[in-house]
N, C-alpha and C positions, 0 to 999 in steps of 0.2 A: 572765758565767756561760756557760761552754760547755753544747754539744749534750750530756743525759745526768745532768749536774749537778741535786743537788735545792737549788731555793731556800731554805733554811734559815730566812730571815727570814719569806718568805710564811708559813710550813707553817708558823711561829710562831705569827704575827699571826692565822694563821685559826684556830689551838688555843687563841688567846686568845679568840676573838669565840665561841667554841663555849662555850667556858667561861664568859660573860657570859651567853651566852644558856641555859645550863643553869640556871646560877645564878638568872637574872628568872624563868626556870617554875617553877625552885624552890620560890621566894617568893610565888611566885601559886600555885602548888598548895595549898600549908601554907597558906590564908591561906581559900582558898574549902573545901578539903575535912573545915574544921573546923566549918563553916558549916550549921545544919539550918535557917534562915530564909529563905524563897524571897526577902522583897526585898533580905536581908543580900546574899544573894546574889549578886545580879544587880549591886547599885551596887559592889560590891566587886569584881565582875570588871570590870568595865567601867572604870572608877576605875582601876585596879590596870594593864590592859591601856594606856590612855593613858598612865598615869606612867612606867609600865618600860618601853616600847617606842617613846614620842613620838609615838604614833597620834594623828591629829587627830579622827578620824571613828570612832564606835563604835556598834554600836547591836545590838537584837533584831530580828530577824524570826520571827514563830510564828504556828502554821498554827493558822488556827478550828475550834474543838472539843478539840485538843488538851488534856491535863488545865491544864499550862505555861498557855496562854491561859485558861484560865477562871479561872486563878486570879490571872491578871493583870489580868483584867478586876473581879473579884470585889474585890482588893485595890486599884484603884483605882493605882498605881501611878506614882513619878513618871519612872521609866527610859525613855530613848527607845527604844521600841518601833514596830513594826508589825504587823498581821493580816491574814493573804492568807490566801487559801483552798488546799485543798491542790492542787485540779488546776493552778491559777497558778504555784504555790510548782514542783512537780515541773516545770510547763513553763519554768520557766524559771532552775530549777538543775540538777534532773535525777534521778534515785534513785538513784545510786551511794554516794551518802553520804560520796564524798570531797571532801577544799577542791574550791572552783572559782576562779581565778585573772583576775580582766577586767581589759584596758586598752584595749579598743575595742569599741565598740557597746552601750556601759552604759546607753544607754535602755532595752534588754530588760528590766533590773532595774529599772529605777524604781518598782517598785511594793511593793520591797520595803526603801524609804526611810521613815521614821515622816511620816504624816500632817503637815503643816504646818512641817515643819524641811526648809531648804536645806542641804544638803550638798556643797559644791564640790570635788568629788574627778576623779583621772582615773583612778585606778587603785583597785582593789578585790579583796579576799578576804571570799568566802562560808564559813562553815565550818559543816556542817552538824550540827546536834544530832539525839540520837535519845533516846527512854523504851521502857524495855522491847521492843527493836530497830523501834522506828518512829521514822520520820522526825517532827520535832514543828515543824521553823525551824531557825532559822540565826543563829550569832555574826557579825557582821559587822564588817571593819575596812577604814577606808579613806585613802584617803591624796592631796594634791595631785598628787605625783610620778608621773609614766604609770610610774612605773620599779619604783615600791616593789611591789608584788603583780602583777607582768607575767608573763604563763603563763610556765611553764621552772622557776621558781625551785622548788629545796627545800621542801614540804610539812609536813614528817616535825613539826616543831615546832606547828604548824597543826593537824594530826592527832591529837597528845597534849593539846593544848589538847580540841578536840572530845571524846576520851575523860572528858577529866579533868572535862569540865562536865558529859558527861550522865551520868556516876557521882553526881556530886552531885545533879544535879534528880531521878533516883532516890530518893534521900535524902532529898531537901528536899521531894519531893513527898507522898512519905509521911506524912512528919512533918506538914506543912500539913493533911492529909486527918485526922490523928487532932486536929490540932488547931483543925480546924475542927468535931470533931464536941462540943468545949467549950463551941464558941462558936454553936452552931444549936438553935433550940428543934426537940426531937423530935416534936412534934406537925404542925407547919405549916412545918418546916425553913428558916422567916427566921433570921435573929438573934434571938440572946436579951439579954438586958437589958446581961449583962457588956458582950458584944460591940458594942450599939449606943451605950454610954456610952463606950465607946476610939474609935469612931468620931465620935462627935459630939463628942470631946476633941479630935480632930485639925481634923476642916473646921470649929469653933470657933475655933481658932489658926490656920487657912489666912484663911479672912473676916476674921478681926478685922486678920489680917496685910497682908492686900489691901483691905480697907476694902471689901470684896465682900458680899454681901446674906445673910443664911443664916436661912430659917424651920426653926422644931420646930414639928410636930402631933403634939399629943395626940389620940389615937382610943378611943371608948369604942361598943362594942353595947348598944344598949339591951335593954331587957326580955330579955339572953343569959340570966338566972337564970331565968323564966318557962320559957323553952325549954328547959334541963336538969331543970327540974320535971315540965314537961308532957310531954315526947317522951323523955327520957332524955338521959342523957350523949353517947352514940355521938352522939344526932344535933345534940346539943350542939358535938362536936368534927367532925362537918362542917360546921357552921356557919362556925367557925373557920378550918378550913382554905382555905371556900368564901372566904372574906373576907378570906384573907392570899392568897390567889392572886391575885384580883380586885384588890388595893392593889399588887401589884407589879406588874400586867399596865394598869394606871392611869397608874403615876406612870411618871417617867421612870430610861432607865438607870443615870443618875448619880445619882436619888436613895434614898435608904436606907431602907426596912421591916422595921422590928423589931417582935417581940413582947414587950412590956414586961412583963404578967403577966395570966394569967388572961384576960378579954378586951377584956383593953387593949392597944394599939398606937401605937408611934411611927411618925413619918416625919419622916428629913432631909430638907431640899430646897436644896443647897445653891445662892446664883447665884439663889435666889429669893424676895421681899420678900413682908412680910405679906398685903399685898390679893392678890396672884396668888396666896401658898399656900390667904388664903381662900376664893377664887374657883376655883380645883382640887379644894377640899372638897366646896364647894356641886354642882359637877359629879359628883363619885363618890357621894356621896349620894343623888342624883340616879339615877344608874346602878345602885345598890344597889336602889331603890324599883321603877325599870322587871324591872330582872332579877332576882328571889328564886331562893334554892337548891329548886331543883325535881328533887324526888323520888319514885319512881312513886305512892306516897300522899298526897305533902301540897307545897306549894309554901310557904318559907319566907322571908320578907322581912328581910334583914339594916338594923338601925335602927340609925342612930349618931350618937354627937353629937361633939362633935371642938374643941382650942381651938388656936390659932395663936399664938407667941409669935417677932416677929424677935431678931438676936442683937443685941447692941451692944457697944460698944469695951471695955466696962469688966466683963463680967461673965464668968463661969465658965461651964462649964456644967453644974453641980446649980440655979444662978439661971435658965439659958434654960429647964432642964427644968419646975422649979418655976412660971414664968409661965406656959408652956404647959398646967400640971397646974391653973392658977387659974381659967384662958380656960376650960376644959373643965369646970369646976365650977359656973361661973356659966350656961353654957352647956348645963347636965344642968338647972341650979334651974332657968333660964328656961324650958324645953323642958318642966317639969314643971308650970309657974306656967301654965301654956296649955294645959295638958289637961282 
């Protein structure tokens, strides 16, 4: 080919790869922008990202407090993920909100790798998300090759990607926000019954599937009808609220506080066996008796009695609920039989 000549075959080949690669956004656009479910979401991009493009390496990063994090924490989530803070996060991507491109010196990022997963990459793209023009984390793809994401390269597809996710978490977040307001008792804003039966449906089928431990408590206030008698409602329902704050600020992150009805309360504890969930009882109980909801008139002591039932291989869970509702009934008569 002389000096001037255009390559015909090149300017081909690259109208073809333009074309492939139009075509996989394509498919990944239509596929997420139909999507109002934050985890459809997310395994769908990610999923989608490695099949169409051969990425070995995918993952989240989202910055703490973010709505995105809280409801990834909240939804328990199996996506690889990570939560950096934000002054971390800006140090070491930056707030321009455009990709970032590394193939050298990728310790600076390491923090923005999920907890506990090795990642063997030499090259990297950050692409940065945003909610309602803030910054929230970052789509990340990574790759063995120092070549595949080496600064210099073309963005522009990287760039549409980032648009096209945070239109959706827009979307997705919204929709989670009205559809959590389903699933939270309005008084003490745990979960409500629906919501901890879908949950205790799934780390039910997680334990039985890992052969992993999983207790239910049943939680019952005593004499709560004496106190809406004597003192009123209102201080009825700080009671309430005093005692679903207290159970979550008790147990642990991973485990689950619902309010079953009236003032009854569940907790999952998933990863945790009978004698430990009873022995976490006897403690809050414990803690309930030292600390009463104290009010400038009257200082109130929340009483409860509570039954523990583990999961086992073979049963549902209306059977885990049920043993737990048994524990808790023998355990009212008893508690009554000694007065």
């Amino acid at each position: 080919m002389t000096h001037g000549q255009i390559d015909y075959n090149a300017l081909f080949m690259r109208l073809k790869e333009n074309e492939e690669l139009d075509r996989k956004f394509f498919e990944i656009q239509t596929e997420v922008l139909s999507t109002l479910n934050f985890e459809d979401l997310f395994s769908k991009l990610l999923k989608l990202i490695k099949l169409k493009f051969g990425i070995p390496y995918v993952w989240l990063t989202l910055i703490e407090g973010s709505k995105p994090a809280q409801l990834m924490r909240q939804l328990r989530l199996s996506e690889p993920v990570s939560f950096v803070t934000r002054e971390d996060f800006l140090l070491a991507v930056g707030s321009s909100g455009s990709p970032l491109l590394v193939n050298r010196g990728l310790e600076r990022l390491g923090n923005l790798q999920p907890a506990g997963l090795y990642y063997d990459f030499r090259s990297l793209a950050v692409v940065p998300l945003s909610l309602d023009g803030e910054i929230i984390g970052s789509f990340n793809q990574a790759d063995p090759s120092i070549q595949r994401f080496r600064p210099g390269i073309d963005t522009c597809y990287l760039e549409q990607l980032a648009l096209v996710v945070s239109i959706c978490l827009s979307n997705v977040v919204a929709h989670e926000e009205l559809r959590a307001m389903a699933f939270k008792d309005p008084l003490t804003g745990l979960l409500n019954r629906r919501a901890m039966e879908r949950v205790l449906k799934r780390e039910l089928a997680r334990a039985q599937r890992y052969a992993s431990p999983l207790s239910v408590v049943f939680v019952d206030l005593d004499e709560f009808k004496q106190v809406n008698d004597r003192f009123g409602h209102d201080r009825g329902d700080e009671l309430l609220c005093y005692a679903a704050e207290r159970l979550l600020a008790l147990t642990r992150e991973s485990d689950i506080v619902a309010r079953f009805a009236g003032d009854e309360f569940v907790l999952i504890l998933p990863g945790v066996a009978a004698a430990e969930a009873e022995a976490l009882m006897q403690r809050i109980k414990a803690y309930f008796l030292k600390y009463p909801l104290k009010k400038p008139d009257q200082s109130l002591a929340v009483k409860l009695s509570f039954g523990v039932a583990q999961a086992t291989q073979d049963e549902d869970h209306n059977g885990l609920l049920k043993r737990a509702d048994d524990e808790l009934y023998r355990a009212k008569k008893a508690g009554k039989a000694a007065r």
